[in-house]
N, C-alpha and C positions, 0 to 999 in steps of 0.2 A: 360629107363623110370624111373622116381626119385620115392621114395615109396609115395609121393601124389597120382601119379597118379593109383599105383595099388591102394590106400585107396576108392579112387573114383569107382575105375573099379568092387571092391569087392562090396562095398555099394550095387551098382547098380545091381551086380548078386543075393545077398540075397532078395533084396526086386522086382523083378524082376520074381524069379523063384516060394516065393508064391504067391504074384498076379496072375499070369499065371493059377497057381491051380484051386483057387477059382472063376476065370474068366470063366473056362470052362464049372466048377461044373455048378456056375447061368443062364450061356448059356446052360446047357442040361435041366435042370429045366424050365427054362421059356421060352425056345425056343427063346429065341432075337437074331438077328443076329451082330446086333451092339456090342452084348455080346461077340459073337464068334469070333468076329471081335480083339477085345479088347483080347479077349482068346491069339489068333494068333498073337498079337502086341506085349504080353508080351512075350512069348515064343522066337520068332526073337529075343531080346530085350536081353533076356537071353541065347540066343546060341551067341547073339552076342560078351557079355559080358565074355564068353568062349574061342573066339575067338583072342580076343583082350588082354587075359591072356598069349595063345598059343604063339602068337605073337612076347609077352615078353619074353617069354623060349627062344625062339629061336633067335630072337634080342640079345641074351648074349653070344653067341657063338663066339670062338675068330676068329681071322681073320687066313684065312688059303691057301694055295697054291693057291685054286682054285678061293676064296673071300678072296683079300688081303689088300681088306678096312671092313674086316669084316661085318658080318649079320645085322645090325642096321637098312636096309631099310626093315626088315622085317615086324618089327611094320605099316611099309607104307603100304604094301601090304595087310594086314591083316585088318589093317582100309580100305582099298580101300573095301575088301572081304563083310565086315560089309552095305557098303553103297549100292552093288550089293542085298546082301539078305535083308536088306529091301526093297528094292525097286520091288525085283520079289517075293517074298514071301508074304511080311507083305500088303504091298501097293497092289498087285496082288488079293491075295484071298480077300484082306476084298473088292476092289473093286466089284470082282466074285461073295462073297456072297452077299454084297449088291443090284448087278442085279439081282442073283436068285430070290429075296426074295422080287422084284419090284411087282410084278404079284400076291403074294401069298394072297391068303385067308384065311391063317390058322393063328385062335386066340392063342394072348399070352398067356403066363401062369403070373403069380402075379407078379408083379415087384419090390416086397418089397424085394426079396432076390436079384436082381441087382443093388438096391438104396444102401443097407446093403457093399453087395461086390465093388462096385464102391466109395463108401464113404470110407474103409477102402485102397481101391488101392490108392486113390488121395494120403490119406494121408503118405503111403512108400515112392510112386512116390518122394512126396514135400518135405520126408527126405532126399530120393536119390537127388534129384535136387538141395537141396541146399547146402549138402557136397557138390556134384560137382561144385558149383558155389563159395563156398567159395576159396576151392581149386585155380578154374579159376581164380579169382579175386587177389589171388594173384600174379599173371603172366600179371594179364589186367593191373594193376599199373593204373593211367591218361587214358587211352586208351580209347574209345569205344568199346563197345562188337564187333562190325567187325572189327574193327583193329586188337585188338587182334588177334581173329580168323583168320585173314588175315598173321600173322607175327607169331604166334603160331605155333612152330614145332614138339610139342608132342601131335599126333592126339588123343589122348586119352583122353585128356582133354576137347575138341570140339567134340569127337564122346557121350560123355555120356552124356555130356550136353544138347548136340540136340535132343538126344534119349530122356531124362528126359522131357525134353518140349514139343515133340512131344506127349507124353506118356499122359501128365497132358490135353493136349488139345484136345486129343481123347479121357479120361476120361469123359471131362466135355461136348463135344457134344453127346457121346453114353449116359449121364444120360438125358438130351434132347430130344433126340433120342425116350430113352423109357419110358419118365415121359408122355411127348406128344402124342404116342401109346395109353399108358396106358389111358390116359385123353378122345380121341377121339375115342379109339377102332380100330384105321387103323394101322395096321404092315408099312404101309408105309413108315410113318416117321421114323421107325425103321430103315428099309432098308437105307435111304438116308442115315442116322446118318452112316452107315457102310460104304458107299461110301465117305462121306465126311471124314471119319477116313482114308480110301483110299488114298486119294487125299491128306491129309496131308503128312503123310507115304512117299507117292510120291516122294513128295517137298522137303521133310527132306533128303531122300535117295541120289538125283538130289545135293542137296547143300553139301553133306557128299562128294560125287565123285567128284565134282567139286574142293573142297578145299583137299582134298587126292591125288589129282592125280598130283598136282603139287608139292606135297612131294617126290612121286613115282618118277616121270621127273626126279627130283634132284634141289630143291631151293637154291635160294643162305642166307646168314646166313644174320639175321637184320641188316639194315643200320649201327646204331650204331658201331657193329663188325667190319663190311668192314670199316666202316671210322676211330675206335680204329686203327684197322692195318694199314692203311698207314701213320696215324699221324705218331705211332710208328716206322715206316719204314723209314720215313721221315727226321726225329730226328736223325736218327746214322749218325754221324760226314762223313761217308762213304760213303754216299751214295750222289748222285745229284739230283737224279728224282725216283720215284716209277709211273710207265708206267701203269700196270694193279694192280688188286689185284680180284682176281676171286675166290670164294669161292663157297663150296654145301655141301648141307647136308648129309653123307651117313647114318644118324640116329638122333634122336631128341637131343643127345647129343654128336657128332661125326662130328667135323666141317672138313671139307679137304681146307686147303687154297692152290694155286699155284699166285706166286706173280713174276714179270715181274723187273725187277732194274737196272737202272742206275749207275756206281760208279762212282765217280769222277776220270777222267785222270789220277793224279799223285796216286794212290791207286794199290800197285803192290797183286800180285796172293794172297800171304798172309794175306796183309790187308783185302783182299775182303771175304777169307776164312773164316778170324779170327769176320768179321762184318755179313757175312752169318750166324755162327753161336749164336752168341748173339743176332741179330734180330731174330731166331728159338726159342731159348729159353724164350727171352723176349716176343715174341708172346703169346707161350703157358702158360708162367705166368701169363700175365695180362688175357687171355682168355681161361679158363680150356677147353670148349668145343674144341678148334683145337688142333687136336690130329695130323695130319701130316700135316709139313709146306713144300710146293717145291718152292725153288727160282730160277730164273733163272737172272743171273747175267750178267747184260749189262756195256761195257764203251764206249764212245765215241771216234774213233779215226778217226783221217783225215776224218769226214764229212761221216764217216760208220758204223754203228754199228754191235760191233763183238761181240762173245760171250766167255769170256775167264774163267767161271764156267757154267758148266752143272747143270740142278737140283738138287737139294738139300732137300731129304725129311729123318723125322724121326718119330718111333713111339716115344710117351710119354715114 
């Protein structure tokens, strides 16, 4: 994970874990549940941000007998972990207390100390969100924001951001929420504003798992990369055809390629040795992320294809 994206991960735990405070505080005070709701969203929010720290520790551990592509899909997992607890936690209870609190007849208390605390949250939030977003932006390049995020292999980048946004839009309907209460005298609209923070939560959690889990799986590395290496592959005087070129991520910066080759007929065991390793080399030059290349070294004879090199992989 490059130090943008702890810069991001940090932001978001400091303004994160006082918000949560203060969120409580005006939730015990004025009894809103949209409050408590909001309470319970920063907290997730900020175990999350823990999490995804954790993550990092352990994504740096070298690669060892047992994991001998190293720990880098740890960060996956961890974001996977992040998208499960919101989703049972954050989205769960604010949903819960929202039901609780459909029926109730018990009046608020003043709302000027959740206008106060929710006016001060937006504005963290809106710092948190837009480091994160600068950050992002530089990786979106041309892109659309769901491309990016579709092509984006450092979850961390896409988990804080979603969190941020989600954050600001449960902000502004729980001040709704309890301006409308406040206005009319019904807890009700309180209640919904809690459910609807629910429901966001939900959605945010659902599109976190969905875009994590295909890190977890094992993605293959952007188009661009796949297509840099076979050009490359392509190009050595040695070769006739590049067959496959099959790549995955074992971490956000951890490419593993295994690539399938042709040589040409007259190219004896040496030649093909001495071009196996300059296409290795020259891969990982031009592409820092692929850290082990395997090739398997094809030639064509009489109408069959034999395999006169075995794989060929190495560390950086």
């Amino acid at each position: 994970m490059s130090h943008s994206s702890k810069k991001v991960i940090y932001a978001a735990l400091a303004g994160n874990g006082l918000i949560a405070v203060t969120k409580f505080i005006a939730a015990a005070i004025s009894g809103s549940s949209a409050m408590l709701s909001e309470g319970i969203h920063s907290l997730v929010d900020t175990g999350n941000q823990v999490l995804l720290l954790y993550g990092l520790r352990r994504a740096k551990r070298p690669a060892d007998e047992d994991f001998p592509f190293g720990y880098g899909k740890e960060v996956y997992f961890w974001s996977f972990v992040v998208a499960i607890l919101i989703f049972a936690v954050g989205a769960g209870v604010s949903i819960y207390e929202g039901i609780r609190h459909l029926g109730s007849h018990e009046k608020l208390g003043s709302p000027v100390i959740n206008y106060i605390v929710l006016g001060c949250a937006f504005l963290f939030e809106a710092v948190a969100w837009w480091i994160a977003y600068r950050e992002f932006s530089k990786v979106k390049g041309k892109q659309t924001i769901w491309q990016a995020i579709k092509r984006e292999k450092d979850p961390s980048m896409f988990v804080v951001l979603f969190e941020d946004t989600a954050a600001m839009l449960g902000i502004i309907i729980a001040f709704i929420g309890v301006f409308i209460s406040a206005l009319t005298h019904n807890p009700l609209f309180d209640a919904l504003a809690s459910i609807l923070i629910g429901l966001i939560l939900g959605g945010t959690a659902l599109l976190l798992a969905y875009e994590t889990k295909g890190l977890l799986i094992g993605e293959s590395a952007k188009p661009e990369v796949v297509d840099g290496i076979r050009k490359l592959v392509s190009d050595c005087p040695a070769v006739l055809k590049v067959n496959e070129v099959l790549t995955v991520h074992m971490g956000p910066h951890y490419i593993l390629a295994n690539l399938s080759v042709e040589f040409k007929d007259e190219a004896d065991t040496t030649e093909i040795e001495q071009a196996v390793g300059g296409i290795e080399a020259e891969i990982k030059r031009t592409h820092p992320n692929v850290k082990r290349v395997f090739i398997e070294a094809e030639s064509w004879v009489k109408g069959r294809t034999a395999t006169p090199a075995g794989g060929h992989g190495t560390d950086n």
